[in-house]
FIMAR-911004 format. One record per residue: residue number from 1; chain; x, y, z of N, C-alpha, C in turn. Coordinates in steps of 0.001 Angstrom, whole numbers. Layout:
! residues N
<atom n="NUM" chain="A" n_px="X" n_py="Y" n_pz="Z" ca_px="X" ca_py="Y" ca_pz="Z" c_px="X" c_py="Y" c_pz="Z"/>
...
//
This chain:
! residues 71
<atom n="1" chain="A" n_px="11553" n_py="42209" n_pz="-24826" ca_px="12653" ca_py="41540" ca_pz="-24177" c_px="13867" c_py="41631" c_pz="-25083"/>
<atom n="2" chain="A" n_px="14929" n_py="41627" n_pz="-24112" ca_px="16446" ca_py="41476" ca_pz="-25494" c_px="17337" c_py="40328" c_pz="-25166"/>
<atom n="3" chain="A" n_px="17567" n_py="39674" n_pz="-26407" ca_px="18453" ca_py="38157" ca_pz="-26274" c_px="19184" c_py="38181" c_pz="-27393"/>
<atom n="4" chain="A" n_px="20665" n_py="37786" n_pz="-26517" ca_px="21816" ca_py="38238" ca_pz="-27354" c_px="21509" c_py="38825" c_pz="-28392"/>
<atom n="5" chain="A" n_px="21526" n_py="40129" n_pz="-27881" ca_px="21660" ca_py="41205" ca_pz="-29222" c_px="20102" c_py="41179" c_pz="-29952"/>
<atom n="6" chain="A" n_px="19095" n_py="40692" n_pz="-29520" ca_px="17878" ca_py="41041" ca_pz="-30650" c_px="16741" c_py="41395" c_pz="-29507"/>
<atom n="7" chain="A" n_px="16105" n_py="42476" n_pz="-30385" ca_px="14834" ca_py="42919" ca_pz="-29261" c_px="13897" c_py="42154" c_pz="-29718"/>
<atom n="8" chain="A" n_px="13431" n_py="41385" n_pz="-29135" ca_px="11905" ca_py="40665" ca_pz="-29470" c_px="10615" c_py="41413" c_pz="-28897"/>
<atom n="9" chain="A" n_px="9380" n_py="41303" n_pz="-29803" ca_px="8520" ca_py="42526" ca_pz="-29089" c_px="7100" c_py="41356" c_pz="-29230"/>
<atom n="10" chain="A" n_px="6570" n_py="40777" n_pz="-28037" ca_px="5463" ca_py="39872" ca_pz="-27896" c_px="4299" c_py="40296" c_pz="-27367"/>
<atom n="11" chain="A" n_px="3457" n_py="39960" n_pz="-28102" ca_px="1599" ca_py="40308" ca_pz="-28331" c_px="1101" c_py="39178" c_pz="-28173"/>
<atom n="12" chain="A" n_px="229" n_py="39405" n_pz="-27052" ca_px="-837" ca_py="38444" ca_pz="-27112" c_px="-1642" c_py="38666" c_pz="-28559"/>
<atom n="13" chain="A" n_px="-1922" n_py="37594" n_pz="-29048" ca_px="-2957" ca_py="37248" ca_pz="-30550" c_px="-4106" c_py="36277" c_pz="-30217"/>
<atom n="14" chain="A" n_px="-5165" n_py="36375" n_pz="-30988" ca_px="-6048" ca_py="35438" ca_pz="-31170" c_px="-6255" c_py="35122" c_pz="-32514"/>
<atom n="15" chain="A" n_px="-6691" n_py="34421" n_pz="-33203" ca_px="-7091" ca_py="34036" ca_pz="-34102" c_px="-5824" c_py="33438" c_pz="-35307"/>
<atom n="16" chain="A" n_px="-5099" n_py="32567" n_pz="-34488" ca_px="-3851" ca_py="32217" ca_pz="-35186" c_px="-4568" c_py="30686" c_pz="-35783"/>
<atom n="17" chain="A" n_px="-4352" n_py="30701" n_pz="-37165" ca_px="-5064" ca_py="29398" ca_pz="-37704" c_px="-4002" c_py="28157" c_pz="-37578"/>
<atom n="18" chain="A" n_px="-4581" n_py="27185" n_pz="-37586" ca_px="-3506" ca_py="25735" ca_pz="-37017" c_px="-3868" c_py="24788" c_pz="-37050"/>
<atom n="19" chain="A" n_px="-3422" n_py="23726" n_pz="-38252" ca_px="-4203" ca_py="22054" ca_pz="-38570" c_px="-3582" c_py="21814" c_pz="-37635"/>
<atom n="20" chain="A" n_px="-5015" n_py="20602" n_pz="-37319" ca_px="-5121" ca_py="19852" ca_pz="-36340" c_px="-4257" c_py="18179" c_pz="-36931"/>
<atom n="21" chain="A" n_px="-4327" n_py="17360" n_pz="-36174" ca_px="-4358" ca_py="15546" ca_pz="-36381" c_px="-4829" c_py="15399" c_pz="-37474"/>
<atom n="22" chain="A" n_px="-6396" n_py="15727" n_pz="-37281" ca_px="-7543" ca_py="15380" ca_pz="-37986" c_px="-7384" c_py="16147" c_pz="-39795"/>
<atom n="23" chain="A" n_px="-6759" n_py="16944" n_pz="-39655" ca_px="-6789" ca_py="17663" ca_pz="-40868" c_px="-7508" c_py="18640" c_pz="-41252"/>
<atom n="24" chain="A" n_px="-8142" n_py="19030" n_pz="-39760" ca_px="-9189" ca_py="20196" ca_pz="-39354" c_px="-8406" c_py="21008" c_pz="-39141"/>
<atom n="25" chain="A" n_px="-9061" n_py="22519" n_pz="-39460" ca_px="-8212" ca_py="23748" ca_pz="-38776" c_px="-9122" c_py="24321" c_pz="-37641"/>
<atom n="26" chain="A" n_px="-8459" n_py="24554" n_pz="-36893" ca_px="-8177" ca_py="25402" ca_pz="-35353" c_px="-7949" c_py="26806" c_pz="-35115"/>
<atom n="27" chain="A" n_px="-9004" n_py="27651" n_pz="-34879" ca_px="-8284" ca_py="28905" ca_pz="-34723" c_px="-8235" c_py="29016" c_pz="-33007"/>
<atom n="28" chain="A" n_px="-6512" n_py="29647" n_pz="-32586" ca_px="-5992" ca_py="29227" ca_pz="-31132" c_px="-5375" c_py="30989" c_pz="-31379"/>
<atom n="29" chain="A" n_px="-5393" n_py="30530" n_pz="-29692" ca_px="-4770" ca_py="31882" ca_pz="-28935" c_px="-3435" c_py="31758" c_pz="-29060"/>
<atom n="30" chain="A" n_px="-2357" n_py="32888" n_pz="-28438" ca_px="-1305" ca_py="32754" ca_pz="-28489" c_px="-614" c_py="33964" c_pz="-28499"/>
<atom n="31" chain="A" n_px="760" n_py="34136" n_pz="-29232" ca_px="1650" ca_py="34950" ca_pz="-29323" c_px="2157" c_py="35574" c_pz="-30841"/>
<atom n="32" chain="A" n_px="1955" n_py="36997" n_pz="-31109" ca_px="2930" ca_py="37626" ca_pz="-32108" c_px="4372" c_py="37788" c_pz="-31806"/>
<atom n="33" chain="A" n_px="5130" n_py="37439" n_pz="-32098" ca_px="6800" ca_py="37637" ca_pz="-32205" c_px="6834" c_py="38555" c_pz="-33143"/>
<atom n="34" chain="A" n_px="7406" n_py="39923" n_pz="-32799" ca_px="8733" ca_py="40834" ca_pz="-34109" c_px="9862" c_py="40927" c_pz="-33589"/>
<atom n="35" chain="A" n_px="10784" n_py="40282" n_pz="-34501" ca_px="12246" ca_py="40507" ca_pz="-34007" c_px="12870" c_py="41385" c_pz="-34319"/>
<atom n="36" chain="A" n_px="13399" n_py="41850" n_pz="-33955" ca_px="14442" ca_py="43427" ca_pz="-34393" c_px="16298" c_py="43385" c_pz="-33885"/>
<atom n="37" chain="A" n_px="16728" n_py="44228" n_pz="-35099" ca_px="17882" ca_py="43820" ca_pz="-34505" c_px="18296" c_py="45324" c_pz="-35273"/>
<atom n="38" chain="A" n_px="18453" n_py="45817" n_pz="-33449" ca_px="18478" ca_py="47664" ca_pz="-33622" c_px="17370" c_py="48068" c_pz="-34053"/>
<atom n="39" chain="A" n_px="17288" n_py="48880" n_pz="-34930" ca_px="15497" ca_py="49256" ca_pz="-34996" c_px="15683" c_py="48760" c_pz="-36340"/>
<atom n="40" chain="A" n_px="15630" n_py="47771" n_pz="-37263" ca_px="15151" ca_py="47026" ca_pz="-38353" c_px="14491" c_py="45986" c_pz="-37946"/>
<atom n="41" chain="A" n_px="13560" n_py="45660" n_pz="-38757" ca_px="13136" ca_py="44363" ca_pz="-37969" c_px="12931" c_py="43039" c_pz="-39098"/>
<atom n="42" chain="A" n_px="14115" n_py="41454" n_pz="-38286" ca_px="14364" ca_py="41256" ca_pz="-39206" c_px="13631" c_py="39842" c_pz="-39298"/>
<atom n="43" chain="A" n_px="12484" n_py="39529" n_pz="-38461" ca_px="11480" ca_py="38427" ca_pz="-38595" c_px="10284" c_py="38651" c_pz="-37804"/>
<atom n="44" chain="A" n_px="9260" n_py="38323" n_pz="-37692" ca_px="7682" ca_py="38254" ca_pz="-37340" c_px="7125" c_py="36857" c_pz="-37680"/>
<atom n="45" chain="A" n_px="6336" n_py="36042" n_pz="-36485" ca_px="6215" ca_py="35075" ca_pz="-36828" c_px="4749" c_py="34913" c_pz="-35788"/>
<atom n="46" chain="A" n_px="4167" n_py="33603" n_pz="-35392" ca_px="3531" ca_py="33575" ca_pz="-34188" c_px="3429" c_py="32219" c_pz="-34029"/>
<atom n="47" chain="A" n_px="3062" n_py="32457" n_pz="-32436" ca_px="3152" ca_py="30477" ca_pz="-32103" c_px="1554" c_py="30380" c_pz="-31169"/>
<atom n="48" chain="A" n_px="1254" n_py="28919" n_pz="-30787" ca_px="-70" ca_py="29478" ca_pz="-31043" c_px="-496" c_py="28270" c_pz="-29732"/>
<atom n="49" chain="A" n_px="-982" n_py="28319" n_pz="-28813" ca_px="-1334" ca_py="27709" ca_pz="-27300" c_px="-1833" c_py="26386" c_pz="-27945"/>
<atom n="50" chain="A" n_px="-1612" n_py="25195" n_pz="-27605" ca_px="-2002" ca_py="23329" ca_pz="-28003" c_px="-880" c_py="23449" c_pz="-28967"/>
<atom n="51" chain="A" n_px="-125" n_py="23969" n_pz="-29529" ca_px="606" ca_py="23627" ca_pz="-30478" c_px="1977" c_py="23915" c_pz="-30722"/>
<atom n="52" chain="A" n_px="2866" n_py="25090" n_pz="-30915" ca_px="4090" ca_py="25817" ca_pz="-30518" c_px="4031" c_py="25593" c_pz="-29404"/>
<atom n="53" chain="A" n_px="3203" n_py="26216" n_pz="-28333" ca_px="3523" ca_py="26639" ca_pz="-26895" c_px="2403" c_py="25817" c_pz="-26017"/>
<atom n="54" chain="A" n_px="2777" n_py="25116" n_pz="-24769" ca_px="1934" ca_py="24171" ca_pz="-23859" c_px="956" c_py="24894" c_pz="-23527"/>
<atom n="55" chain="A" n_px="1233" n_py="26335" n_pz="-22998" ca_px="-171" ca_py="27390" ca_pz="-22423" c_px="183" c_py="28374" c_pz="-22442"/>
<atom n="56" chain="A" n_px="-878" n_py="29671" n_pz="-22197" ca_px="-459" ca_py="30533" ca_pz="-22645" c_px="39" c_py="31917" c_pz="-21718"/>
<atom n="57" chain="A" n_px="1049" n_py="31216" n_pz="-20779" ca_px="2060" ca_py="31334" ca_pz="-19781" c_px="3074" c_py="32834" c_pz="-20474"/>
<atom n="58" chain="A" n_px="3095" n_py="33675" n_pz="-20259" ca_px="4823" ca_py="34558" ca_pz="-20984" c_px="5959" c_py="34289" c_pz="-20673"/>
<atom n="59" chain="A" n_px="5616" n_py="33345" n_pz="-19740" ca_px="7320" ca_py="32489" ca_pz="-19350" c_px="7472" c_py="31689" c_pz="-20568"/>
<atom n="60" chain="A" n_px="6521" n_py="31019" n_pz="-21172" ca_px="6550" ca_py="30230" ca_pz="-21921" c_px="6735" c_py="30546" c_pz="-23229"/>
<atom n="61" chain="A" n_px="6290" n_py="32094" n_pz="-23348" ca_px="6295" ca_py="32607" ca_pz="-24532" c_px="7614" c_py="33265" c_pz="-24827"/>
<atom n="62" chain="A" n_px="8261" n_py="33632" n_pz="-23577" ca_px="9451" ca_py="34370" ca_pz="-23906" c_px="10750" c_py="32897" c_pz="-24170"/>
<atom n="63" chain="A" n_px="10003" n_py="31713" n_pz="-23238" ca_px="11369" ca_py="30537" ca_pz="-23539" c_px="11263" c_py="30302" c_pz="-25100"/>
<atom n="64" chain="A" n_px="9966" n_py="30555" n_pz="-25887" ca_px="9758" ca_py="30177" ca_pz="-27382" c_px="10427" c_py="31165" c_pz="-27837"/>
<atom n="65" chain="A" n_px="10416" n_py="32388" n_pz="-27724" ca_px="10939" ca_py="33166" ca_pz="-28094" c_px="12717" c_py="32935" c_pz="-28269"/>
<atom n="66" chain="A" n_px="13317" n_py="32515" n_pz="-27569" ca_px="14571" ca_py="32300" ca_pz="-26973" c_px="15060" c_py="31117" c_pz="-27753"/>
<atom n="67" chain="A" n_px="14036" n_py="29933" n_pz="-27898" ca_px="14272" ca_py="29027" ca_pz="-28374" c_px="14727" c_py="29099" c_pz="-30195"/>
<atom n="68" chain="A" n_px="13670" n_py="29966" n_pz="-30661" ca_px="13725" ca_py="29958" ca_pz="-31981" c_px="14863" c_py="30600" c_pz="-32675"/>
<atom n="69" chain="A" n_px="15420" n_py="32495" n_pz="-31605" ca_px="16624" ca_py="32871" ca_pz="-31723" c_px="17680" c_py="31433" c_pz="-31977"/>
<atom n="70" chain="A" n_px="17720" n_py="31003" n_pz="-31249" ca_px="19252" ca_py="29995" ca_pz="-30969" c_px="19108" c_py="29394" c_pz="-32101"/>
<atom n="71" chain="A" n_px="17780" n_py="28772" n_pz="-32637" ca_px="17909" ca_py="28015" ca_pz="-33670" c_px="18088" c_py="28561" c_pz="-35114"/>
//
């Protein structure tokens, strides 16, 4: 996808690790983010379904996506 000016390139992932409440870790489904801006690429991150993102929707993944640009 491209937002203002950056290509974002999203992968479904599994095995994204993620404390819980409890102080337990969680391995959850979810999303790889690489951001690029032109062909450099200038962040990679991932967000991860119960936690970043409500489910694991690509509407949802591309509004995270969108969200994190702005911020």
């Amino acid at each position: 996808m491209k937002y203002r000016g950056m290509f974002v390139e999203i992968t479904p992932e599994s095995g994204i690790v993620r404390e819980d409440l409890d102080g337990g870790t969680k391995v959850c489904s979810g999303y790889r983010y690489r951001v690029f801006s032109d062909t450099e690429m200038t962040d990679e991150f991932c967000a991860a379904v119960g936690f970043e993102l409500p489910d694991g929707s690509m509407e949802n993944a591309e509004l995270f996506a969108r969200e994190y640009i702005d911020s």
